[in-house]
N, C-alpha and C positions, 0 to 999 in steps of 0.2 A: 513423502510429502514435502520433500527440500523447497520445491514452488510456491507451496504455501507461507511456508517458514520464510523464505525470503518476501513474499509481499507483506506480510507481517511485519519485519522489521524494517524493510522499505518507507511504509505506513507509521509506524513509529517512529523513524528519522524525520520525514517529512513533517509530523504534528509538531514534533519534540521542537523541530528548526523553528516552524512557523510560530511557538512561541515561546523563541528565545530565547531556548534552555540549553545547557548545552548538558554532555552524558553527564556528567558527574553532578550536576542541581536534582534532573531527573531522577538519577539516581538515588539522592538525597530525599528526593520528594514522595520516590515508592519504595523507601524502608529496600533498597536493591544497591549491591554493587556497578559502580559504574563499568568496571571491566563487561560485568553481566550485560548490563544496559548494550554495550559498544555489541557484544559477541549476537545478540538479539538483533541488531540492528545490520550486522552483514549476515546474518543468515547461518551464525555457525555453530548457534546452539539453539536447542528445540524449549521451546516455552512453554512452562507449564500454565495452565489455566488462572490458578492465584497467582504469577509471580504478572500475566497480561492483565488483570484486574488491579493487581495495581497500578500497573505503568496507565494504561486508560483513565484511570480515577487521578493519579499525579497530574496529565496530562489536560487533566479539565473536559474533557469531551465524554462521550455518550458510544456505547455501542452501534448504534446504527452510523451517526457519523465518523467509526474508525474503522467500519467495514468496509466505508465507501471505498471501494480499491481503484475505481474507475479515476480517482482523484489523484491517482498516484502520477511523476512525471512521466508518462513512456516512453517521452523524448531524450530521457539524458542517457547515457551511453552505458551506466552500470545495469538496466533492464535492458536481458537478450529479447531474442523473438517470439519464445515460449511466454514469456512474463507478459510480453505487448496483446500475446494475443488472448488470451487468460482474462486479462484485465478488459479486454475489448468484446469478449465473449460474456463477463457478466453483463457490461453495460449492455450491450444488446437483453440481455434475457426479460429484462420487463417491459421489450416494446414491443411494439405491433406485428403483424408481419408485413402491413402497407409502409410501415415506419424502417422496418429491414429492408425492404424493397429500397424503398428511399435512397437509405443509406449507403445500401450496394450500389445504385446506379450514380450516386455522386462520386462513394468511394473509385468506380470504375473511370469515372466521365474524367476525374480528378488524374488516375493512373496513365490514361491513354494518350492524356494532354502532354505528358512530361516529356 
């Protein structure tokens, strides 16, 4: 589940940034080493359930909004193509299929112009 693991801590850097913390506050904030915090954060250690309950709770936010993964950048360059499409594939799963239709034929219309 390395995939997973890294959008997790993708997800994590990204909240952590947006406010304003940098590892080692975060760290400070969920009773965690900051090295942990860092290793979490590139994807190179597997998270346990309480050690992500804290960073979440540190972090001020709520589980459904740290799940959003659809929120993550897809554009910067440390997400490969597995990661872009992962993340493109939940967002799709709670829409329509006239809403996927949509989507694909912009997606395509958008492709074919380039």
């Amino acid at each position: 589940m390395g995939n997973l693991r890294n959008l997790i801590g993708k997800q994590i850097r990204m909240i952590r940034k947006q406010r304003g913390l940098s590892q080692e506050k975060l760290g400070e904030l969920a009773q965690l080493k900051n090295s942990y915090i860092g290793d979490v954060e590139r994807g190179a250690r597997n998270i346990s359930l309480d050690s992500l309950e804290k960073i979440i709770t540190a972090l001020e936010t709520d589980l459904g909004t740290f799940f959003k993964f659809s929120e993550i950048d897809i554009s910067s360059n440390d997400v490969d193509k597995q990661e872009s499409l992962e993340v493109h594939t939940q967002f799709l799963q709670d829409r329509t299929n006239d809403e996927i239709k949509l989507i694909h034929k912009i997606t395509r219309d958008i492709l074919n112009g380039m």
